[in-house]
VEXKOLVO-245041 format. One line per 2 residues: number of its first residue (from 1); for each residue x negated, y, z of C-alpha. Coordinates in steps of 0.001 Angstrom, whole numbers, plus 500000, padded with zeros to 6 digits. Each point is the difference from the previous one (the first is absolute). Layout:
N
NUM> X/Y/Z  ...
END
This chain:
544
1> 640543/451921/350585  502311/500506/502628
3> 497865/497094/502092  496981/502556/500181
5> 501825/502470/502268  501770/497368/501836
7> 497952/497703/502335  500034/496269/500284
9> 503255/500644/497278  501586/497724/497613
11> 501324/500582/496746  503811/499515/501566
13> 498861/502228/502948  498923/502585/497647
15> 503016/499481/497669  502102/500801/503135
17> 498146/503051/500920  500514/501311/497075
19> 503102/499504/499532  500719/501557/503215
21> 498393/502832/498993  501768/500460/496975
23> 503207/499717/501393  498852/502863/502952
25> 498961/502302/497133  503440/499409/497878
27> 502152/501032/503403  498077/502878/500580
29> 500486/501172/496460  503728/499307/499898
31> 500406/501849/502967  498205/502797/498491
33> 502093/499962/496823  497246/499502/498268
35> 501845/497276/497083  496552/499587/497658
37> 497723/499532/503226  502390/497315/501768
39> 500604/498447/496778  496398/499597/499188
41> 499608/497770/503813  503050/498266/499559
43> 499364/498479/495914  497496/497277/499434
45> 496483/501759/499677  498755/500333/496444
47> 496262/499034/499172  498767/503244/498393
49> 497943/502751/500809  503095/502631/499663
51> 501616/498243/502499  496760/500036/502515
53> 500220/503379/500023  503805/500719/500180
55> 499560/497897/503347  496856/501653/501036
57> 501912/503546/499548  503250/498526/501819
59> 498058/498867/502835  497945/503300/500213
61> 503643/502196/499649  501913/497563/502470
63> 497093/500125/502630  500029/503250/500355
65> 503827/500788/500348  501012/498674/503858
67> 502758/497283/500481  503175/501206/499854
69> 502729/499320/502756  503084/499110/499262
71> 503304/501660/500890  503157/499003/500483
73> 501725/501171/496997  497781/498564/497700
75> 500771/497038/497890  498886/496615/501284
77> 498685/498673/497064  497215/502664/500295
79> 498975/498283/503339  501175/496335/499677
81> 498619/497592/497500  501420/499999/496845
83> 501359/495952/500381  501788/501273/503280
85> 501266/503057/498284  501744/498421/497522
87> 501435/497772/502152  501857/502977/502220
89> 501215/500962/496612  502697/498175/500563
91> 501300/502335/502594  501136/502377/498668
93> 500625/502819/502928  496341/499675/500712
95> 497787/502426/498577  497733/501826/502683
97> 497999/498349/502582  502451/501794/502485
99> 502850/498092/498443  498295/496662/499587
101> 499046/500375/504006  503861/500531/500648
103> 500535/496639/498268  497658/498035/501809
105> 501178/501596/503567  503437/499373/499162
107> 499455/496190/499038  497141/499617/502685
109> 497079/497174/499490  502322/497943/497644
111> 500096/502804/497768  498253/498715/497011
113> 502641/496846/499571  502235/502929/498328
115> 497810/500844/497539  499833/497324/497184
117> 497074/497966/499592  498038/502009/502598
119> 497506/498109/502224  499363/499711/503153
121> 496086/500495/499324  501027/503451/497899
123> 502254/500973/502692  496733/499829/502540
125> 498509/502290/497527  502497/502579/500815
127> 500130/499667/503310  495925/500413/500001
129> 500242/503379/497992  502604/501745/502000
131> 498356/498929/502930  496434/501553/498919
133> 502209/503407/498656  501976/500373/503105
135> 498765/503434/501090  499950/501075/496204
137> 503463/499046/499464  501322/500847/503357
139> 501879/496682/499999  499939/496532/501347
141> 501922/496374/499575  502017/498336/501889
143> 499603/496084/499208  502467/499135/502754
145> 502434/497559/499237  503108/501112/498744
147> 503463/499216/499067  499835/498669/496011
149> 501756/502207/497675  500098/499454/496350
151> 498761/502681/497454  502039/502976/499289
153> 502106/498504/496847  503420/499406/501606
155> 502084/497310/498031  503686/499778/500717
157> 502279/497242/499549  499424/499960/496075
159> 496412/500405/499600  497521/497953/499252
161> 496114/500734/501088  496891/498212/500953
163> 499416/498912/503614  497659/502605/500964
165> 502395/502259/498869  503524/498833/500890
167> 501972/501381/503436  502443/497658/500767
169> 503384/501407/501904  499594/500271/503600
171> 502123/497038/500771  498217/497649/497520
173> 496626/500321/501149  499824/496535/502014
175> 499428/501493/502876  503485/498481/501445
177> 500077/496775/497497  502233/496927/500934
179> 497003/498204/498890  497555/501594/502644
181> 498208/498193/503155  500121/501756/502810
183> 497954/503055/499644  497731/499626/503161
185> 498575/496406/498753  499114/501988/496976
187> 495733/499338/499052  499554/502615/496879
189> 500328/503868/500185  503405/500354/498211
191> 503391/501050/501098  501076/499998/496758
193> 500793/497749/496854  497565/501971/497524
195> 497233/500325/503055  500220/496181/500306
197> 499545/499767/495960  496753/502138/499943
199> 498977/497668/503240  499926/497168/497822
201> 498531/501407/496590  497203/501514/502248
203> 498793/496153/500327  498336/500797/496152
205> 498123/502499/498940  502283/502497/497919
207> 497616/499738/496980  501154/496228/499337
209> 502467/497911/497587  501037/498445/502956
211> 501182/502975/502276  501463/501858/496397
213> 501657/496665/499574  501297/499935/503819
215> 500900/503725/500204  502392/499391/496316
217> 501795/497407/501460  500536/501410/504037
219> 500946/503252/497904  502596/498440/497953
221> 501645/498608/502752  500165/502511/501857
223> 501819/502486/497976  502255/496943/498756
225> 500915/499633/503770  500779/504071/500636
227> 501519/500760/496813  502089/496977/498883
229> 500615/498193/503397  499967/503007/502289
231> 497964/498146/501789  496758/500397/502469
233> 497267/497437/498453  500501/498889/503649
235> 503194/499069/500012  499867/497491/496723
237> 501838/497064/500286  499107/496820/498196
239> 503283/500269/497677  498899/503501/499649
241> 496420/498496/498414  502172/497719/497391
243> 501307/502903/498637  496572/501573/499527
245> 499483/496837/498048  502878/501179/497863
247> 498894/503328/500132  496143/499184/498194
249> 501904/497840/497226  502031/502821/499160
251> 499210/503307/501384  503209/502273/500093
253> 500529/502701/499648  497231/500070/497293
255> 499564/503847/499244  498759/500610/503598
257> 497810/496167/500717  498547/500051/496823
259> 497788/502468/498435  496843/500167/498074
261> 496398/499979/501325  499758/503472/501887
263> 497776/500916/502407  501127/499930/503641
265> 500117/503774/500161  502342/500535/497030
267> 503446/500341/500171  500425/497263/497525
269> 498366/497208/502413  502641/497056/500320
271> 499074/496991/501665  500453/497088/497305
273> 498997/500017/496441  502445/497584/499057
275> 501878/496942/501255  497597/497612/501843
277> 499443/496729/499085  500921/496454/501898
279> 495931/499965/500779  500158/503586/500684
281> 503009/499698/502561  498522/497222/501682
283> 496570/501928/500602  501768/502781/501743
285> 502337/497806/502166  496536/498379/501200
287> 498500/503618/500665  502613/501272/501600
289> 500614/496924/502174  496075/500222/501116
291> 501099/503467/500780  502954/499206/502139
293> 498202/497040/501711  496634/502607/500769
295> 502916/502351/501946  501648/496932/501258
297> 496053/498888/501512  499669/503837/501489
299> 503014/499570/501753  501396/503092/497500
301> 502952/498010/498544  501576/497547/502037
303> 500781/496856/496657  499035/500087/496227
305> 502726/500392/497963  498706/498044/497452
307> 498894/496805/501871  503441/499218/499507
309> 500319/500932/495928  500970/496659/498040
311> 497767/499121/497739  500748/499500/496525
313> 498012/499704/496474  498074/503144/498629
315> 499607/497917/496602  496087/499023/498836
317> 497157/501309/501863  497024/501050/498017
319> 496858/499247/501660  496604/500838/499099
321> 499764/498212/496295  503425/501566/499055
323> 497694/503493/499763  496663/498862/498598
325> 498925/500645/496785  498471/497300/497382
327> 496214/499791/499290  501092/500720/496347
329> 502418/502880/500825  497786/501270/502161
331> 497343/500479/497455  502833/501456/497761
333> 500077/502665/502783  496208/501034/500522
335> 499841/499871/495950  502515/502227/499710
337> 498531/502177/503027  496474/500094/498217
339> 501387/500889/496143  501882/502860/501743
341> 496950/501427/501840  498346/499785/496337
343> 502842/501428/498177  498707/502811/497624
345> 503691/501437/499772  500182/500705/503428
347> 499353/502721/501908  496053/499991/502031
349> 502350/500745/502897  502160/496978/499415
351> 497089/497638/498906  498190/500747/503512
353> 503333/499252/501228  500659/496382/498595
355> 496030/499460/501151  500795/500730/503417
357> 503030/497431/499696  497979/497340/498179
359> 497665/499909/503506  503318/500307/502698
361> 500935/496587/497870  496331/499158/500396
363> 499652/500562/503792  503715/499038/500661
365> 499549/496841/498899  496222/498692/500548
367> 500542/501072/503727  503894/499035/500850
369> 500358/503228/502234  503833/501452/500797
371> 500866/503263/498832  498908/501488/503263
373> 497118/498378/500263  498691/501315/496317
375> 500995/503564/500666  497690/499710/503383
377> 497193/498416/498814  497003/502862/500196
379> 496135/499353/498953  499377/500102/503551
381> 501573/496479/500062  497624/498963/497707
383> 497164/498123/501127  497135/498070/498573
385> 498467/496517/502058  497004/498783/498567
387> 499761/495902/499440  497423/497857/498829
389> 502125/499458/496833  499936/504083/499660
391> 501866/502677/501367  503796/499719/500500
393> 502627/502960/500119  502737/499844/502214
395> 502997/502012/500841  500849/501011/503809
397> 504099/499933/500141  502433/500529/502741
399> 503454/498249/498928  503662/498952/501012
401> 499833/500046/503827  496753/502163/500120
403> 498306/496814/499192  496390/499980/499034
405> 498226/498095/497312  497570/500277/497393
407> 500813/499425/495919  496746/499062/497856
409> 499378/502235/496765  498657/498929/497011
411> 497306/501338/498265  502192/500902/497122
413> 502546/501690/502254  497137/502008/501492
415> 499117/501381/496230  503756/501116/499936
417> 499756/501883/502953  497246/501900/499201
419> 501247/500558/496157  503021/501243/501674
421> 498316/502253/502273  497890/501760/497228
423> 503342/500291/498133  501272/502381/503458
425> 496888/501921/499046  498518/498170/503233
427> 496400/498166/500843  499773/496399/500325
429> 500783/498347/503133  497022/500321/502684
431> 500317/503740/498442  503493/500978/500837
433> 501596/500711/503309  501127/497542/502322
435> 503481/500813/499677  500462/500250/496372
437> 502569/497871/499286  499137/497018/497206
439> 503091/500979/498316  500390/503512/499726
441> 501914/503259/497596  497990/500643/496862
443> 500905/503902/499802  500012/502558/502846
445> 498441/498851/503825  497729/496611/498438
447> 500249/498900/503866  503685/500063/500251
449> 501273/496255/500386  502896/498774/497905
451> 503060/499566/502346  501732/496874/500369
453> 503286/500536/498440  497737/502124/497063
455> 497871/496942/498659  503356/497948/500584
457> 502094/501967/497686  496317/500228/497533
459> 499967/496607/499366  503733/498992/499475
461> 499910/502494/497662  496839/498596/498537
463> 501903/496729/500184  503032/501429/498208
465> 497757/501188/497355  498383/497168/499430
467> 503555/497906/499688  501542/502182/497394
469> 496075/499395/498102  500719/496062/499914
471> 503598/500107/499564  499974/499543/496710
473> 497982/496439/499593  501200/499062/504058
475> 502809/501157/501252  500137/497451/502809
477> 496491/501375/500953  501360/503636/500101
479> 502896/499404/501915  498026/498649/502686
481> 497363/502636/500035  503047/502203/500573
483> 500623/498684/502943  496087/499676/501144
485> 498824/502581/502987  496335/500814/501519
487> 500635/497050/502287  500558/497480/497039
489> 495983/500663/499427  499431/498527/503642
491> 501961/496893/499025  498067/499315/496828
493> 496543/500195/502191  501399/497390/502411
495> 501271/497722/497222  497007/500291/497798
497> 497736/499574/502725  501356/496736/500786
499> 501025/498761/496406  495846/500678/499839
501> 498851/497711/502144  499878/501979/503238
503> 500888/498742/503043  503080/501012/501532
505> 497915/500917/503325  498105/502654/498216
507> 503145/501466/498240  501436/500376/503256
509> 497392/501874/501681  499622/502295/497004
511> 503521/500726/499829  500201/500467/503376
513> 502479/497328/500946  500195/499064/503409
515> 501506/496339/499145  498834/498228/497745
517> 503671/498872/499104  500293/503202/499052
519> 497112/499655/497471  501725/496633/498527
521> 502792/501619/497849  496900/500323/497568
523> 499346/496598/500039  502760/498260/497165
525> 498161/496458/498665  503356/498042/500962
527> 501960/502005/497710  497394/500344/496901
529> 499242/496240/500862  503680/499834/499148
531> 500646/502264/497256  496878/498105/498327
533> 501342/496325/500509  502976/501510/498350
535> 498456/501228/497117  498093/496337/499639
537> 503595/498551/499298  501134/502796/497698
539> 496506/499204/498048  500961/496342/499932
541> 503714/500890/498643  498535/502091/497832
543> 497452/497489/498431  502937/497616/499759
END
C-alpha cells in the first residue's frame, strides 16, 4: 500500500521507509518512557484490526508530544541503538552519556577498539548523535589521536584476563623490546606491543571466525609472554617460542590456563579449554608467525621469532573428509531432526525448536556457508533472476576476505525459508524486511539474528543429542558425531557435491574457494578406487 503514497517506489523502497519509520517512532517512545508504545514499533507488526488501531492511537499520542532532548545524565541506551547499547555493556563504569563521552575523550578516535566487538560503522553512529546534541548536552568529542590505554581492569603479575582487558606492567609493554626496529622506521600507529596486536586483527572485520581465531591465539601469547616469561611479546626469542610449544602440550599451571567456557567479561575467563592438540599447536605457531612476520613487514619488530622454530611432527592432519558426514548418517541426522519436531511428548516450545534445527541442517548444508556467513545472511540477500528455464533464487554473500559471490537456492530450500519464517510469526519472503535475518530467535524480537557462537553451541548440542540417540545400534557413528561442529556441515556440501557428479569448478565458486586446490580435498577417487580394488580381492578370498 505503502507504494501509493510513495512515488515512482518499489516494494524494497517502501519496505525501507517503513522500517525507518518504525524505528523513529520506537526511539521517540523509549525516550518518553512510554514501554507499551516503543514496544509496539519495535515487535514485528501483527495483521489484525486491534493492532491497526493500537498503532493509529500511538502515532496520534507520539505526534503530539515534542522530541525530547537528551541530557547528560541519562542512560545511553535510551539514545543509542539497542545493538550498540549492549555492546557498551561491557563497560562497566559507563552509565550516563556524560560518562560514556569521558571514555571516548580519554581514548580519542580509536576509542571503540576498547570496547569488545564494537564497530567502526557503530562507533560513526555515536559520533553522529553527539555531534547533532552538542548544544543539548553541552559537550563535545575529541577524536584526536591518543596514547592507547587498555580498559580499566588492572591485572597484576598473577592474573589472567582477555586482551581488551589486560594492563601489562609498565616495563613489559614492548615499548622498549630487544626485539624492536628502530622506532622512527616504524609504518603502523603503535608504540606498543598490544597497539601493534589490534593493528593486525583490524585487517578482519571483528564479526569473523578468522579475526576470533587470530585474536585467541595473539591473546594467548601474550599473557604467556608477561606472566610466565616476564617477557614483552617484543622481546621473544626463538628458544623462548619452543617453550610455548611445550607450553600448548601441557599448559601449567592448570588452575589459572585452563578454565571452562566463560564469557570474556567473567572472572572465570581462562584462555585454553584444555591441552591443545599436535594440529592445534601447529595452527597457532602458523598464526602467530604471520603475526610476527606482518610486524616484521611494518618495520614494528625487527626478526620473527619463529622463522627460526624447528619443525617437527604434529601427528595426522585431518583434512576436509576427516569431518564429513556419510550420505547414510547424514540421513540418520535429518530423521532424527524431523521425528523430534513431530514428537507428541515434547513440549510445542521444544517441537518449534527441533523445526528450526531441522532447516539450520537444511540451509547449512544445501548452501555450504561458514558459520559467519549463515548468521549474516538477511532476505535482502535474496534475489530472484528470471531464465528461460524459470526463475532462479540466489543468495548475495560477502565471505572470508570480504569476498563476494553468489550461492544458488533450491526451490526446496526456498519452501524452508518461508516455513521457517511463518514459524517466527513472520510473512514470506518478498513480505518481510530486508534485514530479517534467514535464521533468526523463535521467542522474543522475531528479527533478532542468531549469533555466531549461539547456533555453534545449538547444533553441537543437537549433534550430541543425536549421538547418544544412535549409540546404542552405532557407537562408531556416535563417537564421531561427538566430535562433529557447524563447520563439519560445510564439508559434507563440498564432498557430496562432488561425489554427485559436480564439477570441482562449481564447488569451488560456491564454497567460496579462491584455489581450486583448495576445493580438491573433496575430490578422493584414488583412495575409494583403492579401498574398492581391495575389497575385489577380499571377495575373491572369500569365494575361495
Amino acid at each position: 500500500m505503502g507504494e501509493l503514497y510513495l512515488d515512482d517506489a518499489d516494494r524494497n523502497e517502501v519496505m525501507r521507509a517503513v522500517k525507518q519509520l518504525r524505528e523513529k517512532l520506537a526511539r521517540k517512545a523509549q525516550q518518553l518512557d512510554l514501554v507499551a508504545d516503543a514496544k509496539l514499533w519495535v515487535n514485528e507488526r501483527e495483521y489484525s484490526q486491534d493492532w491497526t488501531n493500537r498503532a493509529l492511537k500511538s502515532i496520534d499520542m507520539l505526534k503530539s508530544k515534542p522530541d525530547p532532548s537528551p541530557q547528560s545524565d541519562d542512560h545511553y541506551n535510551r539514545w543509542l541503538p539497542q545493538q550498540i547499547s549492549a555492546r557498551l555493556a561491557n563497560i562497566k563504569k559507563i552509565k550516563t552519556l556524560a560518562e560514556l563521552a569521558e571514555f571516548i575523550n580519554q581514548h580519542g578516535g580509536s576509542w571503540w577498539k576498547k570496547v569488545p566487538n564494537l564497530g567502526k560503522q557503530s562507533a560513526d553512529a555515536v559520533h553522529d548523535f553527539f555531534a547533532a546534541s552538542e548544544i543539548d548536552l553541552g559537550m563535545t568529542l575529541d577524536l584526536s589521536s591518543k596514547k592507547a590505554t587498555c580498559l580499566d581492569v588492572a591485572v597484576v603479575s598473577n592474573r589472567i584476563a582477555p586482551l581488551e582487558r589486560f594492563t601489562p606492567p609498565a616495563h613489559l609493554t614492548g615499548e622498549i623490546g630487544s626485539n624492536r626496529a628502530p622506532v622512527e622506521r616504524c609504518r603502523i600507529d603503535a608504540r606498543n606491543d598490544y597497539e601493534s596486536i589490534m593493528a593486525w586483527l583490524s585487517l578482519w572485520d571483528e564479526d569473523t571466525s578468522t579475526h576470533r581465531a587470530y585474536r585467541k591465539e595473539a591473546e594467548r601469547f601474550l599473557l604467556w609472554a608477561i606472566l610466565e616469561k616476564g617477557k614483552a611479546l617484543s622481546s621473544i626469542t626463538t628458544p623462548d617460542c619452543a617453550e610455548y610449544r611445550r607450553f600448548l602440550a601441557d599448559p601449567q599451571p592448570a588452575d589459572r590456563w585452563i578454565g571452562r567456557p566463560a564469557p570474556r567479561w567473567s572472572q572465570e575467563w581462562r584462555p585454553l579449554k584444555g591441552v591443545l592438540k599436535p594440529s592445534s599447536i601447529r595452527q597457532a605457531e602458523v598464526i602467530l608467525s604471520g603475526l610476527c612476520e606482518w610486524l616484521v613487514g611494518q618495520r614494528y619488530l625487527d626478526s620473527n621469532p619463529f622463522s627460526g622454530l624447528s619443525t617437527q611432527g604434529y601427528g595426522r592432519r585431518t583434512n576436509g573428509t576427516d569431518h564429513v558426514l556419510s550420505p547414510m548418517l547424514w540421513e540418520q541426522i535429518n530423521l532424527y531432526a524431523e521425528q523430534q519436531a513431530n514428537n507428541s511428548a515434547l513440549t510445542e516450545s521444544q517441537r518449534n525448536d527441533y523445526r528450526r534445527t531441522t532447516f539450520i541442517l537444511k540451509f547449512a548444508y544445501l548452501t555450504g556457508l561458514r558459520l559467519h556467513e549463515i548468521v549474516k545472511a538477511r532476505i535482502g540477500d535474496l534475489k530472484q533472476v528470471s531464465n528461460f528455464d524459470g526463475d532462479q533464487w540466489w543468495l548475495d554473500v560477502i565471505g572470508k576476505g570480504n569476498k563476494y559471490r553468489e550461492v544458488p537456492l533450491s526451490p526446496v530450500l526456498m519452501e524452508g525459508i518461508n516455513a521457517h519464517l511463518r514459524d517466527r510469526k513472520l510473512g514470506p519472503v518478498g513480505y518481510v524486511l530486508e534485514d530479517t535475518p534467514i535464521i533468526g530467535k523463535l521467542r522474543g524480537e522475531n528479527r533478532s539474528p542468531l549469533s555466531a557462537s549461539g547456533l555453534y553451541q545449538k547444533l553441537k548440542r543437537f549433534f550430541e543429542d543425536t549421538a547418544t540417540h544412535v549409540a546404542n545400534t552405532d557407537p562408531l557413528a556416535a563417537e564421531k558425531l561427538r566430535r562433529a561442529s557447524t563447520h563439519w556441515l560445510r564439508h559434507t556440501h563440498g564432498s557430496h557435491a562432488v561425489a554427485n557428479g559436480v564439477p570441482l569448478a562449481i564447488v569451488r565458486d560456491n564454497l567460496g574457494h579462491s584455489n581450486i586446490a583448495t576445493t580438491s580435498i573433496y575430490v578422493h577417487t584414488d583412495r575409494d578406487e583403492r579401498y574398492k580394488a581391495m575389497l575385489g580381492i577380499s571377495d575373491k578370498d572369500k569365494a575361495s
